[in-house]
FIMAR-609126 format. One line per 5 residues: number of its first residue (from 1); their letters; for each residue x, y, z of N, C-alpha, C. Coordinates in Angstrom, 3 decimals. Layout:
% residues N
NUM = A = X Y Z X Y Z X Y Z | ...
//
This chain:
% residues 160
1 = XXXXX = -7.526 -14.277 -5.232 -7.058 -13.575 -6.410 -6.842 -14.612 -7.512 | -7.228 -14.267 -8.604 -7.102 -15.208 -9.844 -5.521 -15.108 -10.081 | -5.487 -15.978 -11.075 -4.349 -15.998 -11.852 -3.663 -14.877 -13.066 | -4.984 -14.754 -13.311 -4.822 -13.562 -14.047 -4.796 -11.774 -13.797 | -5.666 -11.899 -12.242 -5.385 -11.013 -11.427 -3.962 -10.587 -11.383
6 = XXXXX = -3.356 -11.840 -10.645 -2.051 -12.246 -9.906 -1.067 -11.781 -11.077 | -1.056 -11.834 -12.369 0.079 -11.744 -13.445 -0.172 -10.393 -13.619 | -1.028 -9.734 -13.927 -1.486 -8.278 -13.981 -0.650 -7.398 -12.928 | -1.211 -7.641 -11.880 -0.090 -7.088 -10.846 1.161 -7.141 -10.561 | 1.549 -7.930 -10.624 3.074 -8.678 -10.737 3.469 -7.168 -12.076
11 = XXXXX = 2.537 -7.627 -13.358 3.161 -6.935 -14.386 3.029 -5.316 -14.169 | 2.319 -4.932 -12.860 2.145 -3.384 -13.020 3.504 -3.006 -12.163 | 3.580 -4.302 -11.022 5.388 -4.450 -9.968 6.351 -4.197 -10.836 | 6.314 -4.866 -11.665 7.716 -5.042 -12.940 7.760 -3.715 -13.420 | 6.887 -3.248 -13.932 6.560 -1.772 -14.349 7.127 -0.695 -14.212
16 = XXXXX = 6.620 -0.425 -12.831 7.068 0.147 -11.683 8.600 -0.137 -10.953 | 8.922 -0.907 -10.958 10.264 -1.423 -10.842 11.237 -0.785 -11.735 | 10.810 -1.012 -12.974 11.719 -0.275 -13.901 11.768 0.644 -14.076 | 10.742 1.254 -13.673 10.784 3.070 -14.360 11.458 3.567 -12.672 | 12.069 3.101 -11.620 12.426 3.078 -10.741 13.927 3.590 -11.176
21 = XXXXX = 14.252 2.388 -11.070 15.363 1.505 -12.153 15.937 3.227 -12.962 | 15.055 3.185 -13.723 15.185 4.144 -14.933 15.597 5.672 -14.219 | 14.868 5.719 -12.919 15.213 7.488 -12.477 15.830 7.409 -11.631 | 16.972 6.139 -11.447 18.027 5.949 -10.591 18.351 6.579 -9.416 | 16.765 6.568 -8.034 16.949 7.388 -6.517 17.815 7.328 -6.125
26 = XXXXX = 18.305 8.296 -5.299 19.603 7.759 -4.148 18.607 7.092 -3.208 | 19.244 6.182 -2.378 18.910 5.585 -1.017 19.635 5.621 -0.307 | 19.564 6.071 0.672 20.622 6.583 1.867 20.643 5.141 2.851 | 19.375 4.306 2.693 19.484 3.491 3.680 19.223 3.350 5.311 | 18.431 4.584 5.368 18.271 5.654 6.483 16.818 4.771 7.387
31 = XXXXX = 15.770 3.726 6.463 14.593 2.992 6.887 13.452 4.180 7.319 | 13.615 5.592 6.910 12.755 6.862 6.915 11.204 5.758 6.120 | 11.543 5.091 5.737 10.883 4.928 4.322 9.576 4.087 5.377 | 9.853 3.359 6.232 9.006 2.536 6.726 8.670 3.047 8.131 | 9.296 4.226 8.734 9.073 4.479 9.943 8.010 5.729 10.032
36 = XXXXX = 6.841 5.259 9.380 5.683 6.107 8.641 5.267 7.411 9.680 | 4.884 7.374 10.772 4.839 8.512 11.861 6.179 9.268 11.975 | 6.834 8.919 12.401 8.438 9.409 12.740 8.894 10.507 11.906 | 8.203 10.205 10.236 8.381 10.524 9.549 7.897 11.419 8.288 | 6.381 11.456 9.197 5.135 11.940 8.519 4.627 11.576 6.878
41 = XXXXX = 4.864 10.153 6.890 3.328 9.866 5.361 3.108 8.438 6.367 | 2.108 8.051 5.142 1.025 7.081 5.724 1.450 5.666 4.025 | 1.590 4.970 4.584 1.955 4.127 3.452 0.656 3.372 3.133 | -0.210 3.925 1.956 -1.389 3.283 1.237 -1.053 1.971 0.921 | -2.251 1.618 0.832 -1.864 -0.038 -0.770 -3.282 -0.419 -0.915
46 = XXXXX = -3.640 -1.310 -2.082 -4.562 -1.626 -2.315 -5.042 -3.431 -1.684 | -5.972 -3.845 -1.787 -6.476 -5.053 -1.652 -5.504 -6.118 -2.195 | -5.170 -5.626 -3.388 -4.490 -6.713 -4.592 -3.148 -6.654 -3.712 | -2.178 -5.523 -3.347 -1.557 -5.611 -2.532 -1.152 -5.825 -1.573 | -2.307 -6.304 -0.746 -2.549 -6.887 0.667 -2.435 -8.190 0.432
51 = XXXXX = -2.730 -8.479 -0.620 -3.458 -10.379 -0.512 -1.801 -10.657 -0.581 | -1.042 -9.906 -1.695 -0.086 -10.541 -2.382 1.292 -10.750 -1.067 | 1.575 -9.116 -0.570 2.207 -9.106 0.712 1.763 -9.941 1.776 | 0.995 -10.068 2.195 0.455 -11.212 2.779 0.525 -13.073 2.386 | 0.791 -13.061 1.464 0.942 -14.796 0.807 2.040 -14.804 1.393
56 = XXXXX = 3.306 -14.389 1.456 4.562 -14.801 1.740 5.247 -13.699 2.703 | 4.538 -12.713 3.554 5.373 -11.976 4.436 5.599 -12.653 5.759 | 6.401 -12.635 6.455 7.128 -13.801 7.800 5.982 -13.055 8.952 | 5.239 -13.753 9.963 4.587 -13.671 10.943 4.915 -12.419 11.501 | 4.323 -11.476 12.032 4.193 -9.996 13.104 3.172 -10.075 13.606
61 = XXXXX = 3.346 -8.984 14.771 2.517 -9.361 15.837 1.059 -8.143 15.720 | -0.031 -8.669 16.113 -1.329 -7.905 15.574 -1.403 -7.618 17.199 | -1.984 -6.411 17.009 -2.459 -5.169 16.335 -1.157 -4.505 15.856 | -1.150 -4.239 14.431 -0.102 -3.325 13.723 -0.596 -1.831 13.573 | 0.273 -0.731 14.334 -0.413 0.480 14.073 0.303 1.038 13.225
66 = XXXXX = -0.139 2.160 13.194 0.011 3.245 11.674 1.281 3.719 11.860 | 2.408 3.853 12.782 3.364 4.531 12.648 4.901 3.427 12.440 | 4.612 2.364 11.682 5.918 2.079 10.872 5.205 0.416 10.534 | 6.527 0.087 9.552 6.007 -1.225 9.174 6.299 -2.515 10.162 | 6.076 -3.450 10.082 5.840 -4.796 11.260 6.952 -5.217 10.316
71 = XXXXX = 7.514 -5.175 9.102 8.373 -6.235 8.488 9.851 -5.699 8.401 | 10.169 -4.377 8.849 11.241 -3.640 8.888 11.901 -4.022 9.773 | 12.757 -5.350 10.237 13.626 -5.553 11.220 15.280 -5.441 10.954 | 15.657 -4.755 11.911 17.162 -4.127 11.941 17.110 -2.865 10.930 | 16.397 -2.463 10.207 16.534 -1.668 9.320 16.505 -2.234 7.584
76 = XXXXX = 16.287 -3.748 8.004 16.185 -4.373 6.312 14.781 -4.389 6.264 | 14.095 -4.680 4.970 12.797 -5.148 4.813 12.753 -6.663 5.253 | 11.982 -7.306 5.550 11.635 -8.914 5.572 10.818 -9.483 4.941 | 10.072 -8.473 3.832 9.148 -8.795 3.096 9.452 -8.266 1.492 | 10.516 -7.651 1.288 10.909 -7.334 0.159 10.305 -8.048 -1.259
81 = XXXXX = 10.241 -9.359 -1.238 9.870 -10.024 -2.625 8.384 -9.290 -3.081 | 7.231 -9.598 -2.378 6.050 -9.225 -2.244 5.624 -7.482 -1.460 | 6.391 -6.595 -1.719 6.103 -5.325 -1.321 5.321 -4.813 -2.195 | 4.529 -4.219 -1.269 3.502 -3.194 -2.158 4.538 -1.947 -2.809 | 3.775 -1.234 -4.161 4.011 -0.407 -4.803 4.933 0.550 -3.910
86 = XXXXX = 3.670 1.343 -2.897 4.296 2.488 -2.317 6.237 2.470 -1.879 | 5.938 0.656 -1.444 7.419 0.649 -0.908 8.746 0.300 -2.219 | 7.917 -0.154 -3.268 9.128 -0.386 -4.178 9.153 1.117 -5.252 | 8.606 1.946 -4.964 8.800 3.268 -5.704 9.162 4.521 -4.654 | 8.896 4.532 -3.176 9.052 5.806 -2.621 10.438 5.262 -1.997
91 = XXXXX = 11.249 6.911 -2.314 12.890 7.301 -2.068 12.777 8.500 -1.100 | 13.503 8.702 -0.149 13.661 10.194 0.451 14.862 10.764 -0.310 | 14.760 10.696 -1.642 15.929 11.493 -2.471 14.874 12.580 -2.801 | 15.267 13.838 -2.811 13.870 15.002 -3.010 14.249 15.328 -4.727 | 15.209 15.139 -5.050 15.587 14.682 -6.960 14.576 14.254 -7.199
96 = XXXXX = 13.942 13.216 -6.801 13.320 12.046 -7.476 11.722 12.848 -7.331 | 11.551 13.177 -6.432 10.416 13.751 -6.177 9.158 13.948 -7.074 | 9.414 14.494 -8.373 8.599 15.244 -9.556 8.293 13.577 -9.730 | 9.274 12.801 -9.933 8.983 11.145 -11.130 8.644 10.298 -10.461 | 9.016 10.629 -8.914 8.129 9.362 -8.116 6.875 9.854 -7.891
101 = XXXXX = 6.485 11.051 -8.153 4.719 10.888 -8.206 4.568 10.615 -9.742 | 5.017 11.032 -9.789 4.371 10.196 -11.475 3.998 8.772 -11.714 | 5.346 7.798 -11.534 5.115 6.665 -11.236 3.839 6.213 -10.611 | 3.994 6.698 -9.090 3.309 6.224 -8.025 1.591 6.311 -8.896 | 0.823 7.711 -10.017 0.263 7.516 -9.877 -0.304 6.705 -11.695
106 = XXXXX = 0.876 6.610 -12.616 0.772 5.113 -13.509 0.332 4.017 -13.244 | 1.413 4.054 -11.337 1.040 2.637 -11.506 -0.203 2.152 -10.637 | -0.664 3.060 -10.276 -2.208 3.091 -9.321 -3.309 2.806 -10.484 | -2.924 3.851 -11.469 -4.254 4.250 -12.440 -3.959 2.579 -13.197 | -3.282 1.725 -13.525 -2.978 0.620 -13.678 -3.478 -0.452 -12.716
111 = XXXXX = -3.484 -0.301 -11.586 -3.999 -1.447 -11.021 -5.388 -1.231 -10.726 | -6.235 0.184 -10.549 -7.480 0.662 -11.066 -8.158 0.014 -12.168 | -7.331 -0.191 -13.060 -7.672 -0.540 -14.616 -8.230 -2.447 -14.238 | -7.489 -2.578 -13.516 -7.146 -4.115 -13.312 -8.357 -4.511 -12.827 | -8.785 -3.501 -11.579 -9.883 -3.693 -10.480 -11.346 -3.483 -11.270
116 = XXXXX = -11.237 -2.782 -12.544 -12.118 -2.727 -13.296 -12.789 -3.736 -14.446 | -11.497 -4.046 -15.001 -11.516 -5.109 -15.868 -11.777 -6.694 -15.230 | -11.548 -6.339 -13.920 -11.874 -7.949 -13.218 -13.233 -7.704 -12.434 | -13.839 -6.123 -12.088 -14.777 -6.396 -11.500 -14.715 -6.525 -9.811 | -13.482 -6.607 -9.599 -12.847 -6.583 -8.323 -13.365 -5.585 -7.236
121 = XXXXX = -13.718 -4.501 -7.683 -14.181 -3.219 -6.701 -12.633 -2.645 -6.376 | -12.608 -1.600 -5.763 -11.382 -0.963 -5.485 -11.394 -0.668 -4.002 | -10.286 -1.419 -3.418 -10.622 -1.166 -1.494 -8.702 -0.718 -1.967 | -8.584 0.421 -1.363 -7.164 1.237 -0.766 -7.333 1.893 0.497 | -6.303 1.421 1.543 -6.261 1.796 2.624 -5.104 1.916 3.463
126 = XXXXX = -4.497 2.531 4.568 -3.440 2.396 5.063 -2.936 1.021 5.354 | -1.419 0.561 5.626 -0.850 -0.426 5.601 -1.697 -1.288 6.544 | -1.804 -0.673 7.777 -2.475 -1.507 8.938 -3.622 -1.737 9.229 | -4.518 -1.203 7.964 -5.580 -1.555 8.328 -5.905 -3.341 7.658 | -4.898 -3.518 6.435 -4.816 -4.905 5.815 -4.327 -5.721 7.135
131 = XXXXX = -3.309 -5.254 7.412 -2.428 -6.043 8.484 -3.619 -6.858 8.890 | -4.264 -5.887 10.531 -5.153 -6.114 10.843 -6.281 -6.989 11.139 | -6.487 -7.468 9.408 -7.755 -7.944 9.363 -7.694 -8.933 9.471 | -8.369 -9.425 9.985 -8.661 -11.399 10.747 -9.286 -12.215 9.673 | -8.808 -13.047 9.570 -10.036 -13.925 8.710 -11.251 -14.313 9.325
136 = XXXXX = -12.826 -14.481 8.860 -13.355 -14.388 9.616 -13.909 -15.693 9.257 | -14.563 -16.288 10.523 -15.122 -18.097 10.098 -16.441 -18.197 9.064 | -16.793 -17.179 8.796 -18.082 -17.175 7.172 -17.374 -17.013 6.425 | -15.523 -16.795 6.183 -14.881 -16.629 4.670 -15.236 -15.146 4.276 | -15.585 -14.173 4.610 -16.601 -13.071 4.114 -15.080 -11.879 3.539
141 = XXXXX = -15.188 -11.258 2.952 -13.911 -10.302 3.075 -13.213 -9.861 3.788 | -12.220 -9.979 4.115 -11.746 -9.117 5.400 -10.140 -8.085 4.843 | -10.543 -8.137 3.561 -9.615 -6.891 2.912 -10.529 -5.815 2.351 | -11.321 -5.219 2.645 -11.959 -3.932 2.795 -12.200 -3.492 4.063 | -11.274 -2.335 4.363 -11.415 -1.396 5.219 -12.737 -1.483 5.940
146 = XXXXX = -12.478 -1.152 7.120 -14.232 -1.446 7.791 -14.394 0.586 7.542 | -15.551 0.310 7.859 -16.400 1.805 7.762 -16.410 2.532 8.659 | -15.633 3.414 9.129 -15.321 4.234 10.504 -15.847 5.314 10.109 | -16.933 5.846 9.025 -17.551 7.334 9.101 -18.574 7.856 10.051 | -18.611 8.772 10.750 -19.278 9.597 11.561 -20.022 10.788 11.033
151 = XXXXX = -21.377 10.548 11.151 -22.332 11.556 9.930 -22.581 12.395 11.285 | -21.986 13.722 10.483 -21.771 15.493 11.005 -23.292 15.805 10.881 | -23.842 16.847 11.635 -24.336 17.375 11.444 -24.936 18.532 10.574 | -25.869 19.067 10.039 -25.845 20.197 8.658 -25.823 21.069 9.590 | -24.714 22.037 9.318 -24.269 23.666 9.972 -25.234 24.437 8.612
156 = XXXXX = -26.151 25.191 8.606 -26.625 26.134 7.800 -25.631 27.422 8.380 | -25.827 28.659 7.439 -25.320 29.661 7.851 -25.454 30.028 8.518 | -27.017 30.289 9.074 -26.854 30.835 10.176 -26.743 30.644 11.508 | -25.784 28.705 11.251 -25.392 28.277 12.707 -26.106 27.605 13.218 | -26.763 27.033 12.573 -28.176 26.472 13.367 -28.331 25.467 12.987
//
């Protein structure tokens, strides 16, 4: 990630932070927020968000699956400085509800903007599939989602 990448994002965090800030959630403190199955959502993030959570989040153990976060110990975050969006804007206050999608999707269509203006391509995927990814010894990407589609068959009408 460039430098200029890197300030862009940061500045869409800050952003987002404030308009947080601004619609003042309750937080119960309850860790609903990271215990993603338990709890039914799936915590997205983008590439730019992977690299960044990743520079400075403390060691967990791989394979990370889909039903909570690897950095949630005792119920604190351990990765708080460098959290992706989803986690520094989503509240289980149902108040907040209407303005945290709003946010959530400012500050997407913002880092979209980013992925455009740099040329970057746009890879968004569940938390664990970044986790996951290994570095590989050719250097090659290993923050785009691998390709798990399965080509269906054509059902015509009449079933056939």
């Amino acid at each position: 990630m460039t430098d200029d990448v890197r300030s862009e994002v940061m500045a869409v965090y800050a952003a987002a932070d404030a308009a947080v800030s601004a619609a003042a959630p309750r937080c119960a403190a309850s860790g609903r927020c990271c215990r993603f199955t338990e709890y039914g959502h799936t915590l997205f993030i983008s590439a730019f968000e992977a690299e960044l959570l990743l520079e400075r989040a403390p060691q967990y153990e791989q394979p990370v699956s889909r039903d909570g976060c690897p950095f949630q110990i005792d119920g604190l975050c351990t990765a708080r400085e460098n959290r992706p969006l989803g986690c520094r804007i989503y509240f289980c206050d149902p108040t907040y509800e209407p303005r945290m999608s709003e946010i959530t999707e400012e500050s997407l269509a913002a880092l979209k903007r980013i992925a455009d203006a740099h040329g970057t391509g746009w890879n968004y995927a569940p938390l664990h599939h970044f986790l996951n990814a290994r570095p590989r010894p050719d250097g090659a990407d290993t923050m785009t989602p691998p390709v798990t589609r399965v080509p269906l068959s054509v059902v015509t009408p009449s079933g056939g």
